[in-house]
N, C-alpha and C positions, 0 to 999 in steps of 0.2 A: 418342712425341714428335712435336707437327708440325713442320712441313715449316721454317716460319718458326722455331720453337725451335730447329731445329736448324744453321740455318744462325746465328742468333744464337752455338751455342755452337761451332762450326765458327770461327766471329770472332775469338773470343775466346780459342782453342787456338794460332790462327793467330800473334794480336798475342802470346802469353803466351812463344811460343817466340824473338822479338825483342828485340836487347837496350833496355832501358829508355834512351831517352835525350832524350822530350822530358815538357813538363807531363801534365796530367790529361786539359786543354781538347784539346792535340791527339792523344793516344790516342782520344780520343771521336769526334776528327774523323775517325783514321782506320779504326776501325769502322764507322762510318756508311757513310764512303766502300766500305769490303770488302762492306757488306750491300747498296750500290747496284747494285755491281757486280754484286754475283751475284741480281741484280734482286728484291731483298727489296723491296723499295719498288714494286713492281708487283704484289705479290700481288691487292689489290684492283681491279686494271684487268677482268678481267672479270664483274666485279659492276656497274663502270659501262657497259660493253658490252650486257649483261641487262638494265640499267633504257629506255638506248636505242632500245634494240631492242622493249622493251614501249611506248614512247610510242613510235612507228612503228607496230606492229601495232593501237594503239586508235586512232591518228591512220587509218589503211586500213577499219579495221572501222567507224567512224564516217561513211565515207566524204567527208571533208572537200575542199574545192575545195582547188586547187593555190594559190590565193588563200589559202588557211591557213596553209600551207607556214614563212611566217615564225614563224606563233604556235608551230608546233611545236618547230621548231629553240630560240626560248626559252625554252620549257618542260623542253627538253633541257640547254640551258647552267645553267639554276636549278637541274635535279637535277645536273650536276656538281658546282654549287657545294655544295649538300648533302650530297653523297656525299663530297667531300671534306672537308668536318667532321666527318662521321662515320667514316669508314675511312682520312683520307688517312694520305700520312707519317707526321706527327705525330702521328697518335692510334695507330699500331700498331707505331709503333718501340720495340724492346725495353727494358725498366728492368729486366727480371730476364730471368736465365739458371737452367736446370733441368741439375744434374750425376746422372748414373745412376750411382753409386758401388756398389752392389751390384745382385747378378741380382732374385730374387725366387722364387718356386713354379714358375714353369715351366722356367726352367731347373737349377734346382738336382739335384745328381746323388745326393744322399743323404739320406736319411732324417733329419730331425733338422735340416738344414744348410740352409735358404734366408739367402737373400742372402749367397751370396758375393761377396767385393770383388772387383768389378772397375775399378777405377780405384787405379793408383798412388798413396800420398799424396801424394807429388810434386805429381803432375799435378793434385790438388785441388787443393792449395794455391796452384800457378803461376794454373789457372782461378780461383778466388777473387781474388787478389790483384790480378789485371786487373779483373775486375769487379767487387770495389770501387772500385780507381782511376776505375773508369769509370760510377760513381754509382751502380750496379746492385746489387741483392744475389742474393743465391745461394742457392737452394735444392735439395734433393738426396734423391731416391728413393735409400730405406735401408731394407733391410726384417733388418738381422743387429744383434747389438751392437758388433761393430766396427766393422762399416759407422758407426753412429752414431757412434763414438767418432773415425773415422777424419776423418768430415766435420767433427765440432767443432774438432777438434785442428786443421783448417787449414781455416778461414775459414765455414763454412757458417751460415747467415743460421736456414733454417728446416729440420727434419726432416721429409722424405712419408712419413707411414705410421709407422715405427720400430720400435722392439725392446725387451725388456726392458733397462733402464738396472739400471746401478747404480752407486755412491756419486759417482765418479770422472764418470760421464757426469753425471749431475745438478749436480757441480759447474760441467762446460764450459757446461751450457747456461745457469747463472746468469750466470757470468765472462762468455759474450759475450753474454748480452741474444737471444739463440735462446729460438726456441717449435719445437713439434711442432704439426705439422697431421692430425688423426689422420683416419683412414680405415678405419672397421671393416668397411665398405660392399662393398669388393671382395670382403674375403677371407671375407665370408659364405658365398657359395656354396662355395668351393674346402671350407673347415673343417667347414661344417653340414650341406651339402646332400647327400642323399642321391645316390651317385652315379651314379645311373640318372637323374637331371637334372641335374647339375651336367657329366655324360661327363668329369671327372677321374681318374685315375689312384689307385693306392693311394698315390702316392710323395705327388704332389700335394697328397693330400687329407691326410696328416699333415704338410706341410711347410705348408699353406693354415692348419692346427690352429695352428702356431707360430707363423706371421704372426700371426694373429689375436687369439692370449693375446695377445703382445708388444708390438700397438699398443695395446692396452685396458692393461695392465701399464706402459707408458711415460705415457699419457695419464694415469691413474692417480698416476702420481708427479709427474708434471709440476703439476697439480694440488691434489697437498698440499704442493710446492716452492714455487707462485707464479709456474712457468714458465706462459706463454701457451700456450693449446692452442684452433689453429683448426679446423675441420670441414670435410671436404672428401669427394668421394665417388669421387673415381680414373675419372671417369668414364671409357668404352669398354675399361673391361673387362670381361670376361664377366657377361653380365645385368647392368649396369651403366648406367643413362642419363641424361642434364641432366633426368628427371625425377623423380629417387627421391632428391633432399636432404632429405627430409623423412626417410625413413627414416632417414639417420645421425644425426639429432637425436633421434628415439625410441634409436637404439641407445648414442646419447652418455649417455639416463639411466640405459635398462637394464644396462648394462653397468660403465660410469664412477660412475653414482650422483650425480651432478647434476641439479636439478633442472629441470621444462620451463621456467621461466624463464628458466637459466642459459643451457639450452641455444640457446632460441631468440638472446640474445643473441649467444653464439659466433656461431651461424650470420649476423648481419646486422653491428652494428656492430661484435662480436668482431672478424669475417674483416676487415672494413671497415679496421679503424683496423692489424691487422698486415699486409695490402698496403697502409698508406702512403694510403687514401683515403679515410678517415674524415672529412673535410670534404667529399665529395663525396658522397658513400652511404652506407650501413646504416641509415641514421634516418630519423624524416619528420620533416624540419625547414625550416623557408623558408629557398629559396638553396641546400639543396640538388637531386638528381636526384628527379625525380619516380616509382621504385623501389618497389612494392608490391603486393602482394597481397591479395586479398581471398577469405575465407571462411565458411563458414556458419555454424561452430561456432567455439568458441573455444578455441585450439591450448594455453593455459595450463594449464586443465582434461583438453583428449587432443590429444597432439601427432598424432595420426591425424587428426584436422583439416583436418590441410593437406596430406591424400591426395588430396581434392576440391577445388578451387579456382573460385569465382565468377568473378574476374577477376582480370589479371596486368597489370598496366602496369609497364614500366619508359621510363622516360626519357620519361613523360607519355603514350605509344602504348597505348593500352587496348586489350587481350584480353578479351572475355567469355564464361563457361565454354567453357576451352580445353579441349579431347581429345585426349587422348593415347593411341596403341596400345598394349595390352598383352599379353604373350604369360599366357595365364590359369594353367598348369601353373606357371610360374616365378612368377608373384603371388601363388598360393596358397601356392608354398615357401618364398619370402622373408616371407609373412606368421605364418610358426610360431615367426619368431624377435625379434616384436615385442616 
């Protein structure tokens, strides 16, 4: 969890355990205010510090007369003003909060048992019911069937990862309008990998087996239910990185049995429209963000397509053939299971 997530759900613990006694409008205020306090709202000050500091060092290396001195300084107030649309306040103040209702494979103590609950239902329910009040929804790392049962049953928005469902769970998640966001991505390594590169454990690696059936098992029924199922890839966990989304959408057919159409759609305006910004992204549409990629081949035909990328624009800033490090022993074992 980062640092800012968690001080979001630190907030929200905080307010939950006060007795309710004003509107909506001023619970929101006084979250805001707890997150100033504990200087949420400065996380991006030294990004503006960094850009500063680079227009200083090209303004020296340039060697510019002290007679320039002014142009620099406005050069500097304009990227404030830019960096503040891009990272200020208001673009990184939280709309959603992330509950860890259960452990997961690495801590789990028995064979057979991942995701034990660790969160009281109580205490979901009290966090949920704040943030809804406070416009927010809630989603919630579950890797058991209770866990899932546990999160529907008081208030949770969306499933991370999840468990084999059955009848009772598949009802909760019709009754609240809940999706699973599946994530076969992680638990690739722990379940398949051999563990002379994976360095898991015996326990691990049949409790990583469990994870693994129960998201593809959940996503699965979600599916033939009409529940929403978004794609996500957990990233920073082990051999895990912001650049292997492609692979959960190869593993959303192989596995789920979807087709690469379907899939890529989960992946863009799927994901788009269940976080709520679906007028702003997944599509290419005028008026929306300028959001896309570009590749050689055509990803409808092999979703391995978009292992290689020409170019990457998002928000109209073009990349062209970006590079990415890879560790080659780990590419080759995540490629057995395409």
């Amino acid at each position: 969890m980062t640092r800012f997530r968690a001080l979001c759900t630190a907030a929200l613990l905080v307010c939950a355990t006060g007795q309710v006694m004003a509107d909506a409008k001023s619970h929101a205020a006084d979250a805001e205010k707890f997150l100033i306090l504990a200087h949420a709202d400065k996380l991006a000050v030294p990004v503006y510090a960094q850009v500063q500091q680079m227009l200083a060092q090209r303004f020296a290396q340039a060697k510019a007369p002290e007679s320039k001195k002014a142009l620099l300084e406005s050069y500097q107030a304009k990227a404030n003003v830019a960096l503040e649309k891009a990272v200020g306040w208001d673009k990184i103040k939280p709309d959603l909060i992330k509950l860890m209702i259960t452990g997961g494979v690495m801590d789990a103590e028995v064979v057979g048992e991942p995701g034990v609950l660790r969160m009281q239902p109580a205490l979901v329910k009290a966090a949920c019911d704040k943030a809804h009040a406070l416009g927010m929804q809630v989603a919630a790392h579950v890797e058991s069937p209770e866990g899932v049962r546990v999160a529907l049953e008081n208030g949770v928005d969306s499933i991370e990862h999840g468990a084999k469902p059955d009848e009772h769970i598949m009802q909760l998640c019709k009754e609240r309008g809940a999706f699973q966001v599946s994530t076969i991505s992680p638990a690739v390594p722990y379940a398949l990998f051999d563990r002379s590169i994976s360095h898991a454990t015996y326990e691990q690696q049949e409790n990583g087996k469990v994870v693994f059936e129960g998201i593809i098992a959940m996503a699965k029924a979600c599916l033939a239910d009409g529940v929403p199922v978004g794609l996500g890839t957990d990233t920073g966990c082990p051999y895990i990185t912001h650049y292997d989304m492609w692979r959960e959408l190869c593993y959303f057919v192989k596995y789920c049995g979807v087709t690469p159409a379907f899939a890529l759609h989960s992946a863009t305006l799927g994901n788009a429209a269940l976080a709520g910004i679906a007028g702003e992204t997944g599509s290419i549409q005028p008026g929306k963000c300028a959001d896309m990629i570009v590749c050689a081949a055509d990803p409808l035909a092999d979703l391995t397509a978009l292992r290689t990328l020409d170019m990457v624009i998002k928000s109209g800033y073009r990349v062209e053939h970006p590079q990415v490090k890879k560790m080659d022993n780990v590419e080759r074992e995540l490629d057995k299971f395409l």
